[in-house]
N, C-alpha and C positions, 0 to 999 in steps of 0.2 A: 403588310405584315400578317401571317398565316393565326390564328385565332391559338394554337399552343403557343407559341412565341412570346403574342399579347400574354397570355395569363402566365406565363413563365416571368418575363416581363415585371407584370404589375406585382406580383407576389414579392420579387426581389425587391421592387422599393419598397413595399411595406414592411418586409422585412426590416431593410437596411434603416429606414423609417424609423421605426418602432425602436431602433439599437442608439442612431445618432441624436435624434428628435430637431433634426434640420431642416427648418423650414427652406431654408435655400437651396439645398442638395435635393431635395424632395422635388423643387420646381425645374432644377437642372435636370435629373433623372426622367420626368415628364417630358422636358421639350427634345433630349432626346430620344423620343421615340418618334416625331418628326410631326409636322403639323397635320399631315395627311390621315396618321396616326389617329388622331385625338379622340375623335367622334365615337371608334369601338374603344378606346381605353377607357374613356368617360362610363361606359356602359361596363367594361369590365373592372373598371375601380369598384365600383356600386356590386357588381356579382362577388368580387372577390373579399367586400366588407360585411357581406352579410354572414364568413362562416367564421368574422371575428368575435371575440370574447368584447364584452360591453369594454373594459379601459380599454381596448387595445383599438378598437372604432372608434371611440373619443377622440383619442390621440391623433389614429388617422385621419379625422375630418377636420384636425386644425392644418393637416398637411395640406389635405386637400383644399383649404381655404383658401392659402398660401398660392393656390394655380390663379384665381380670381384676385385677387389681392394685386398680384406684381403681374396681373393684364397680358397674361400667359395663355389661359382657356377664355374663346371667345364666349358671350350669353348663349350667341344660337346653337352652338355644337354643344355647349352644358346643358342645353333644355334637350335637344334635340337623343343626346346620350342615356342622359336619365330617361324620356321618354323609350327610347329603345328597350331599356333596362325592365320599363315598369310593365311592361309587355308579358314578364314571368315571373313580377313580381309576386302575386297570390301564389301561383303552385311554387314558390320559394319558399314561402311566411309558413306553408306548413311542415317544414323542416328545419327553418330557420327562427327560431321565436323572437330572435328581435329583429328582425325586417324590416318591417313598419317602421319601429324606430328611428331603426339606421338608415334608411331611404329618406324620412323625414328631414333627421341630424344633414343629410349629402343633401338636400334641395334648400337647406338654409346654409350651408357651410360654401357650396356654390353661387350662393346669394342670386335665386331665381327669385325674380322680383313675382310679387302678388298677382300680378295681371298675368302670370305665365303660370301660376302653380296648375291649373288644370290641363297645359296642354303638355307641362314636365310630366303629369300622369296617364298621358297618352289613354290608352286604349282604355285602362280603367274607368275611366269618363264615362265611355259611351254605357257602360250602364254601372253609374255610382254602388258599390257595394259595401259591406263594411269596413273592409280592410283602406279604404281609400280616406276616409275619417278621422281614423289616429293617427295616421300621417301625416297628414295637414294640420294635428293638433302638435304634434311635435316638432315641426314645422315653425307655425304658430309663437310655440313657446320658447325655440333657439332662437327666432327674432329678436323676441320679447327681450332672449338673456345676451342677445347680444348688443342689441339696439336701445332698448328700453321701452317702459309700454306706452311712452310718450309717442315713442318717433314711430315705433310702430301700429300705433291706430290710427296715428294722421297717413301712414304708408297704406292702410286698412281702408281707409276714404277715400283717399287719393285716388288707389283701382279700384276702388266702388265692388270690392271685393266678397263675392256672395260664396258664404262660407256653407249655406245650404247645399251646394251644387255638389260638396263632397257627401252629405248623407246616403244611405239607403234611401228611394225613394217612397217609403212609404212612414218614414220618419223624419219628412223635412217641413211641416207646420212650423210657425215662428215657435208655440209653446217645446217643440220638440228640440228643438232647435237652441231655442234658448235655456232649456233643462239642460243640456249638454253641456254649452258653451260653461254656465255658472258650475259644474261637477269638477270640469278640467282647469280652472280658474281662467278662463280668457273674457268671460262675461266683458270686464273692462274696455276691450279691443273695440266693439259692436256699438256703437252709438244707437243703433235701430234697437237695440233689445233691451236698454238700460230704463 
């Protein structure tokens, strides 16, 4: 499928989306775009959420949850999308003001497990900058409200999850590290910092 089609495409479900709020129509409209499909609509659900109004992105990443849920969108091609995505993520965020946000909200609403959030960030990785920070806290914090801060600090252990590796690198001392975490309220998450 030619890349205007995609985003002609994605735009009508969110539309139609936004109108019905059916989660099951929403996963029918995805899988017909065919499975070969998925990999660039995953990358252009994520482009085409960031020029939404904050309720109207809510909404959409419960549809979007809906894809993982009923074992529709595989993990690999969700990470692998997102990662595509995060590739123009920064020169987006300065046009888009909630980006970060909403990239964060789409890597928990996809439910990228903790041991994958650096590599859903692709390219930002290789040199951690600010914009990759609030992301992983929003992130972080859709877990928290979706999961609880139970299940997900033992999910926090479990991948031995080094939440430094998202800092600027010349703000990743545990004290920095751990001023952040307690500001955002995740301090609780971090057995190492309590």
């Amino acid at each position: 499928m030619d890349s205007a089609t995609m985003q002609r495409k994605i735009k009508g479900m969110f539309d139609e989306y936004l109108q019905l709020k059916s989660d099951s129509e929403f996963v029918e409209c995805f899988k017909e775009l065919g499975e070969v499909n998925y990999l660039a609509a995953i990358s252009e659900i994520a482009n085409n959420l960031m020029d939404r109004r904050p309720d109207q992105a809510e909404q959409i990443v419960k549809g979007v949850a809906a894809l993982r849920t009923n074992s529709v969108l595989p993990e690999d091609v969700a990470v692998a999308g997102l990662a595509d995505f995060a590739e123009m993520l920064e020169d987006i965020a300065l046009d888009a003001p909630n980006a970060e946000r909403f990239f964060g909200m789409l890597m928990a609403a996809i439910k990228v497990p903790l041991s994958r959030a650096a590599e859903t960030l692709g390219a930002m990785m290789n040199d951690p900058s600010p914009s990759a920070e609030p992301i992983v806290f929003v992130y972080l914090k859709e877990l928290v409200a979706a999961d609880g801060e139970d299940k997900t600090r033992e999910a926090v252990e479990e991948a031995k999850f080094d939440v430094a590796q998202f800092f600027d690198k010349s703000k990743q001392s545990d004290d920095d590290v751990k001023g952040v975490l307690a500001k955002n309220g995740l301090l609780p998450l971090f057995s190492k910092f309590a």
